[in-house]
Each structure stands twice: as C-alpha cells, then as structure tokens.
C-alpha positions as CSV (number, residue, x, y, z in Angstrom):
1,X,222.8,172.0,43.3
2,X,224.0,175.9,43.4
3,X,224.4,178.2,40.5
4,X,225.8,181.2,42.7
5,X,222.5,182.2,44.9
6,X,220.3,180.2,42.8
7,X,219.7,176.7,44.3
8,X,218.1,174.4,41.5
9,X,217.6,171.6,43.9
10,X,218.7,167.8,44.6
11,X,219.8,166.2,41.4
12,X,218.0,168.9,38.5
13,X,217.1,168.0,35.0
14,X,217.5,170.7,32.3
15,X,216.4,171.4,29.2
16,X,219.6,171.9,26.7
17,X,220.0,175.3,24.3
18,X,219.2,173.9,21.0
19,X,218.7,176.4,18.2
20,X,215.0,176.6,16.3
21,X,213.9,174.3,19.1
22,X,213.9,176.0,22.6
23,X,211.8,179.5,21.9
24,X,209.8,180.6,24.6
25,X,206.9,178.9,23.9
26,X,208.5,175.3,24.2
27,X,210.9,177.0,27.3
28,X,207.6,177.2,29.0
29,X,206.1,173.9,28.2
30,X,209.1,171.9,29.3
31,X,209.8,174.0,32.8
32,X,205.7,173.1,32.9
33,X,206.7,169.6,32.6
34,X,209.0,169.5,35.5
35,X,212.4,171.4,34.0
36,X,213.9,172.7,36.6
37,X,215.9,175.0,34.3
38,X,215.8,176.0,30.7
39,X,218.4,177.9,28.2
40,X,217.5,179.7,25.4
41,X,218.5,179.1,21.7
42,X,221.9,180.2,20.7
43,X,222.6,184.0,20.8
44,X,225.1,185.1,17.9
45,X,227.2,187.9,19.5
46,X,227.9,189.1,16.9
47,X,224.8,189.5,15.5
48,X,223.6,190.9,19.0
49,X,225.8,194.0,18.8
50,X,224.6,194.7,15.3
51,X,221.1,194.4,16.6
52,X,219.3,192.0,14.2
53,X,216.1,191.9,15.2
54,X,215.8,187.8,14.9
55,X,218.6,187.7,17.2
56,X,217.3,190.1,19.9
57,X,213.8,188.6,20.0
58,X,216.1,185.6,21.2
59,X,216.5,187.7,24.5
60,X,212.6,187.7,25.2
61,X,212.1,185.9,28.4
62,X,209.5,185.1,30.8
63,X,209.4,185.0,35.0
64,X,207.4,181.6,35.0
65,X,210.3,180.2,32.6
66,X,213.2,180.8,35.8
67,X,215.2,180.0,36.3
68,X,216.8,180.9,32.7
69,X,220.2,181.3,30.7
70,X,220.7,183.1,27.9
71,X,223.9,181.3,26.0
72,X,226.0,183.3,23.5
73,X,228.9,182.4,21.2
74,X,231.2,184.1,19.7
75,X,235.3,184.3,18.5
76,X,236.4,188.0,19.6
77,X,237.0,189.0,23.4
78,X,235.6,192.5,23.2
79,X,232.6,191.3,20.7
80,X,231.6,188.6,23.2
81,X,232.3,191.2,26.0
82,X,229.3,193.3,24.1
83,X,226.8,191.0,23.8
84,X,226.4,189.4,26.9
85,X,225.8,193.6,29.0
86,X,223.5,193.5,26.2
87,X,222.2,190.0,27.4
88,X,222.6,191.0,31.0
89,X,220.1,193.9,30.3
90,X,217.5,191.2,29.9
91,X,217.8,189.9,32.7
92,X,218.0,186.4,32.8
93,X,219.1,184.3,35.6
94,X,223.0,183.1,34.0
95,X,224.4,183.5,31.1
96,X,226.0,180.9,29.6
97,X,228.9,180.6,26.7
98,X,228.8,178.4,23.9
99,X,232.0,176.4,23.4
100,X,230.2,173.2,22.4
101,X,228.2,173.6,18.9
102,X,230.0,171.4,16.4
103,X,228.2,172.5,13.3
104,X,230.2,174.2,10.6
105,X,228.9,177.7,10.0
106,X,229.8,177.9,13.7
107,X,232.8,175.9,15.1
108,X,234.4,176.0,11.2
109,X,234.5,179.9,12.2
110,X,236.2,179.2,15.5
111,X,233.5,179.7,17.5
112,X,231.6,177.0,19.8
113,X,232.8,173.6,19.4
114,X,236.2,176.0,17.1
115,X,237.4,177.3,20.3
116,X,238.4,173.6,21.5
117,X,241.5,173.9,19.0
118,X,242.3,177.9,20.7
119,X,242.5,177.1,24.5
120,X,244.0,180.2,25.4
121,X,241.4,182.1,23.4
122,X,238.7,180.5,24.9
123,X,240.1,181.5,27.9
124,X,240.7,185.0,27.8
125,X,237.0,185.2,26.4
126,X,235.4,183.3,29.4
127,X,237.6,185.7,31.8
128,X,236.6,188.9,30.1
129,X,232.8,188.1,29.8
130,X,233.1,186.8,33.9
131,X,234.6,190.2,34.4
132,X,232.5,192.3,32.3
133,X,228.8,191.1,33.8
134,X,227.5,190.7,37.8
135,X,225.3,187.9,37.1
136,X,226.6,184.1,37.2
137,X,228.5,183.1,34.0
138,X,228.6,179.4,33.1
139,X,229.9,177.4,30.2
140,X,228.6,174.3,28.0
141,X,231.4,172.4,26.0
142,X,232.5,169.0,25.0
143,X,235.5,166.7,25.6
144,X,237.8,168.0,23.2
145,X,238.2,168.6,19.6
146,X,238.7,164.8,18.3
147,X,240.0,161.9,20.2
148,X,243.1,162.3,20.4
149,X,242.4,166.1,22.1
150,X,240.0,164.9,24.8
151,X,241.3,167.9,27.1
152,X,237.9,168.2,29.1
153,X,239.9,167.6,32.1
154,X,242.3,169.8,32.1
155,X,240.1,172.3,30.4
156,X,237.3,171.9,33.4
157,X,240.3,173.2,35.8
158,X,241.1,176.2,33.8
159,X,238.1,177.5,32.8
160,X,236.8,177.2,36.8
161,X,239.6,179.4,37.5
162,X,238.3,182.0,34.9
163,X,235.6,182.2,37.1
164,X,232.8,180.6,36.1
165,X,229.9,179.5,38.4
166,X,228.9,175.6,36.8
167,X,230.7,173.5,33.9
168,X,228.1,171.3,30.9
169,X,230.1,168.8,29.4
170,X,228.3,166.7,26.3
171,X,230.2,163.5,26.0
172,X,231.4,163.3,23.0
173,X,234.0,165.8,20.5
174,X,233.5,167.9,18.1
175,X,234.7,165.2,15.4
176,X,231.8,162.8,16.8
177,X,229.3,165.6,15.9
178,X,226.1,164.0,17.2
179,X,227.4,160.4,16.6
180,X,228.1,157.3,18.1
181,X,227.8,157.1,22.2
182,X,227.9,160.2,24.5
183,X,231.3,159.1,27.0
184,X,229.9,159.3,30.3
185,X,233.1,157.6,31.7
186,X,235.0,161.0,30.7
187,X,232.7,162.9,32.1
188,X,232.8,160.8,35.3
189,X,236.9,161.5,35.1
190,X,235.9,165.4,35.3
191,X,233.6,165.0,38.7
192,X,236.7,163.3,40.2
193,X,239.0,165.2,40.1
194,X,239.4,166.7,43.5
195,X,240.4,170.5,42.6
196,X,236.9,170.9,40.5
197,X,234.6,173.0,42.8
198,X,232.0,173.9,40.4
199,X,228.7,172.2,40.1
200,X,229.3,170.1,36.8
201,X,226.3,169.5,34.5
202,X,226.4,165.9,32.1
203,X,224.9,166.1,28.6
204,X,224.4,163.0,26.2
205,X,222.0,160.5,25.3
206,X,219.8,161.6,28.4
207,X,216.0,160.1,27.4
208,X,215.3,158.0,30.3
209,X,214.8,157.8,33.7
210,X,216.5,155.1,34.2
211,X,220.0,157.0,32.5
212,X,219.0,160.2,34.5
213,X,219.5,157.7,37.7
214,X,222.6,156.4,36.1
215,X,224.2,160.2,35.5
216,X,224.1,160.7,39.2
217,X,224.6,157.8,40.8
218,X,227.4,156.3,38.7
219,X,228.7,159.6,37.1
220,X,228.3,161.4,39.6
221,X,227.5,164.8,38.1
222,X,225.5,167.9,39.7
223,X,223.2,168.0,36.8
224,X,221.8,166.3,34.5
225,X,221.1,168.4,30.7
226,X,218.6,166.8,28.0
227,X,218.3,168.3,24.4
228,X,217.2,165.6,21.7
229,X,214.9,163.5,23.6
230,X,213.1,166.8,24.3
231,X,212.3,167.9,20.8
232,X,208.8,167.0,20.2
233,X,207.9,166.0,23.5
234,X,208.1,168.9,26.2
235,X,206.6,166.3,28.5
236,X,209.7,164.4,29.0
237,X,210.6,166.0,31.7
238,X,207.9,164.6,34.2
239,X,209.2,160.9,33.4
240,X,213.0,162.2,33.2
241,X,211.8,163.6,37.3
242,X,210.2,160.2,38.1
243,X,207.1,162.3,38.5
244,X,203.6,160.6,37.2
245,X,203.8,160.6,33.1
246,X,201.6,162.8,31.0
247,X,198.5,161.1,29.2
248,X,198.0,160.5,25.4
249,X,195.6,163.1,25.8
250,X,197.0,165.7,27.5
251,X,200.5,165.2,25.4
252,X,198.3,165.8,21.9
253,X,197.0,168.7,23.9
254,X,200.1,169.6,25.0
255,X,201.5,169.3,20.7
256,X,198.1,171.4,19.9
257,X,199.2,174.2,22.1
258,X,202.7,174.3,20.4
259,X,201.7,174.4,16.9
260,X,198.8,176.9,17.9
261,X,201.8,179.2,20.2
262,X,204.5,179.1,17.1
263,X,202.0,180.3,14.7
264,X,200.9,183.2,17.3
265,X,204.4,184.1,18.1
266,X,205.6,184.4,14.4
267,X,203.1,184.1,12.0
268,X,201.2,181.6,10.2
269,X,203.4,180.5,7.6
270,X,206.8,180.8,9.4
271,X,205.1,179.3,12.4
272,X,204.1,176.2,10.6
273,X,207.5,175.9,9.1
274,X,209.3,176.0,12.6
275,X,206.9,173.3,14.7
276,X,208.1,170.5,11.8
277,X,210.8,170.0,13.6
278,X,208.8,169.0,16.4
279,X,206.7,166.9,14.1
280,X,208.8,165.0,12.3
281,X,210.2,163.6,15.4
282,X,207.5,163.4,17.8
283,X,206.8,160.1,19.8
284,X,203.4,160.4,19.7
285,X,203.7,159.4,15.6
286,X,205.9,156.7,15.7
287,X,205.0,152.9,15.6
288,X,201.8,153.9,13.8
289,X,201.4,151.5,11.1
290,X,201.0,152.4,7.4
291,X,201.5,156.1,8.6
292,X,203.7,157.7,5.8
293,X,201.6,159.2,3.5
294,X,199.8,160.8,6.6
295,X,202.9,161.5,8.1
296,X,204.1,163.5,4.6
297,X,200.8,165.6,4.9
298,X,201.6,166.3,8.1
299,X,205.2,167.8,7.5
300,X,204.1,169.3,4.2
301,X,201.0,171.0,4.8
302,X,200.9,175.2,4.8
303,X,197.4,175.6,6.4
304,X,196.8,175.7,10.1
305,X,193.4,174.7,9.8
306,X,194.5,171.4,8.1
307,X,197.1,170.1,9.8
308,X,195.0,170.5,13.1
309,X,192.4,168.5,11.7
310,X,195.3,165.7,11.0
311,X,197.0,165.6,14.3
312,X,192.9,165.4,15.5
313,X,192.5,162.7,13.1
314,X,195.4,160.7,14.2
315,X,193.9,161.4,18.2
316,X,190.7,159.9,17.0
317,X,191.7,157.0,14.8
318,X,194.7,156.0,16.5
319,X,194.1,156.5,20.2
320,X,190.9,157.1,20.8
321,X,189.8,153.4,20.2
C-alpha cells in the first residue's frame, strides 16, 4: 500500500491518533513493536495558529517514528488552511484531517465527527488544505452522522476527488460514539465501489490477529488502523503483524520505560497523571485475583518512586513464580 511516494508495505497495521495517548514516547514504542505507521494526537487548528505551546509541542516528531501524520481538525477553511503550512513546517510524512472525533467539545462545535452534518464544508476544507500544502493529505472519518446518514459511500467518492492521497473509515457514526460493533460490512461497501482509487484504511474493534486477517481478506481494505487495543500495550503490534509476541518480561519493561519517558517528557507530577490512562487499562493487570486495592494504589499514587516499586511488586508476585 501507497500513500503518494511512501510505500507502507503488503497489508500495514497502524497505530490510530488518539488524544493523551499517542505522544512521542508511546509513537516510538508501538512503531518499535512492528507499527508500520503512527499519527500523532489531535492538533487543534485553531489553537495552532494562536500558538499554544501544548498544542505545538504536539508537532514534535522523531525520524525513527516514520513514517508519521500529523492530523488536525478544525471548522473554518482559511483557519485549517493555517495550521496545517504550520504543520507542514514540521515535517512529517502526511498530514491528515480529522472528520471523525465524535466527542462533544469537538464534533458539537462542528468540527471532526460535526462536519458529517456540513458535506460541502467538509469539502471545501479538504480542497483548500490539499491545495494549500505539497506533502500527501489524507483524511480519517466515519460512516456518517447517525444511521439513517450513513453517507460514507458517497462521501469516500467526493472527498477522493478533493484530492486526497488515502481514506480511514471507523465503522461506526458519530451517534454510536464508541458503542456497539464497528460495521465492517460498510466499510467493505466503500472498497467496492469501482470509482474509489485511493488506498482505503478500516478502523474498529481491530485487537487481534485473527480480525486483522479478517479486515483484508474479507473486507478487503488497504489498511488496517488500531487505537483502543493499543492503549496500555504498545506491544500489540507484533501479534497484530503475526510476528513472535513480546514476553511478560520484556512487556513490564516495555510499561517501566513508559511511565519512566512520560515523567521525563513532562514532569513528575503531570507525567504520572498522563501514564494512568495506560494503567488503568493495561493487560498485563487484568485477571489478577483480589487485585483492587493494589490496582487503586496504582492509579492513585503521586510518587514515581512508589508506583515503580508496585508495578515491580506485581512482576514479582504475580509472574515471577
């Protein structure tokens, strides 16, 4: 599979944009674990062109994370025009627009998931940021605004003709949110239709290799993108691949080296507060009987030192038997 001159190779696996999840730091880890392509967190345009410094940090990318995309959203043509020279400055490999976050603060604003209900909008946005940059531009949406507006079809057509170089579709609308069952049959209905020339990327309920093998040889699709599954365990990747899976031990290393990289990259406080959302969904705790009240230090816990001592305490007494 092709994104312009970049050539990701026979059926890729990708990691997902997923805001307060995929910093550098866990970029790294999962291209490490066999990604063969990761995007950053969600870039507010917006905020780009005002220059907040949380958001431009969010540009900060590294040559052994390639190859990378930087995704944006945003409502306004000429704001969204902005950001992504600004993101083009940084040089990443594509840049990719948001048209698929369903959460409120950003699709109740029109933007993401919002711009489902404004076709022409969306649009004239994905033609003038196409326009405005010389690096790939891609876009990640979702079927359509609620079921009975399941225009992914359609959609797929139009925006290819704007002029975009590869098409995610997550399987489900923006009603659904993050519920019930991704529809890989609709997705399926967007391979096959004969005038879509684009690579197209499916996203949804991706956390085994057995669906992985499913996405391309029943789906069909180009790509294959993984966001949940990931979250607290970088490592997926290698199974996701069908390459050899990663120990217990190197997997508690591997959740060591996060905690120890957040608290690095922001500080020791903050960087605790950001790696529970790892934590509290990691595999490596789960099934562990009469775990909770360890499980609450864990989560709960300000000090470094401490809560390395309990994920080392779990290691010993858990695993290490």
């Amino acid at each position: 599979m092709k994104i312009g001159e970049i050539d990701l190779g026979p059926q890729p696996v990708m990691l997902a944009p997923m805001e307060d999840v995929t910093d550098g730091s866990f970029r790294l880890l999962c291209k490490e674990s066999g990604a063969d392509m990761v995007y950053t967190e969600f870039v507010s345009a917006d905020a780009l062109i005002r220059n907040i410094a949380a958001t431009t940090r969010k540009l900060a990318i590294r040559d052994a994370e390639r190859p990378v995309a930087i995704q944006i959203y945003g409502r306004e043509a000429d704001v969204m025009v902005e950001a992504a020279r600004i993101v083009e400055e940084a040089r990443p490999d594509f840049i990719d627009i948001n048209f698929g976050c369903p959460v409120k603060k950003v699709a109740g604003k029109g933007a993401g998931a919002g711009m489902l209900r404004d076709v022409p909008k969306m649009l004239a946005i994905t033609k003038a940021v196409v326009d405005a940059v010389k690096i790939p531009v891609t876009v990640k949406t979702r079927l359509g605004w609620d079921h009975d507006s399941r225009i992914i079809v359609t959609l797929a057509e139009q925006l290819q003709d704007c002029g975009i170089r590869a098409l995610t579709v997550h399987g489900r609308t923006r009603a659904q949110m993050y519920n019930g069952s991704a529809d890989w049959e609709m997705i399926a209905r967007v391979k096959e239709n004969p005038r879509l020339r684009i690579p197209l990327i499916g996203n949804g309920d991706i956390g085994s290799r057995r669906q992985v093998e499913e996405a391309f040889g029943r789906y069909g699709v180009d790509g294959v993108m993984v966001g949940r599954a990931s979250i607290g365990a970088p490592w997926i990747f290698r199974e996701l691949k069908g390459l050899e899976p990663l120990s217990v031990h190197g997997r508690f290393d591997m959740l060591r080296r996060q905690i120890l990289e957040s608290v690095e990259r922001i500080d020791p406080i903050r960087g605790i507060l950001h790696i529970r959302r790892h934590l509290a969904v990691t595999p490596l705790f789960k099934g562990i009987p009469d775990f909770k009240q360890t499980r609450i230090k864990i989560l709960q816990t300000p000090d470094l030192d401490e809560l390395m001592g309990l994920i080392d305490m779990v290691w010993k007494t858990y695993y290490q038997q």
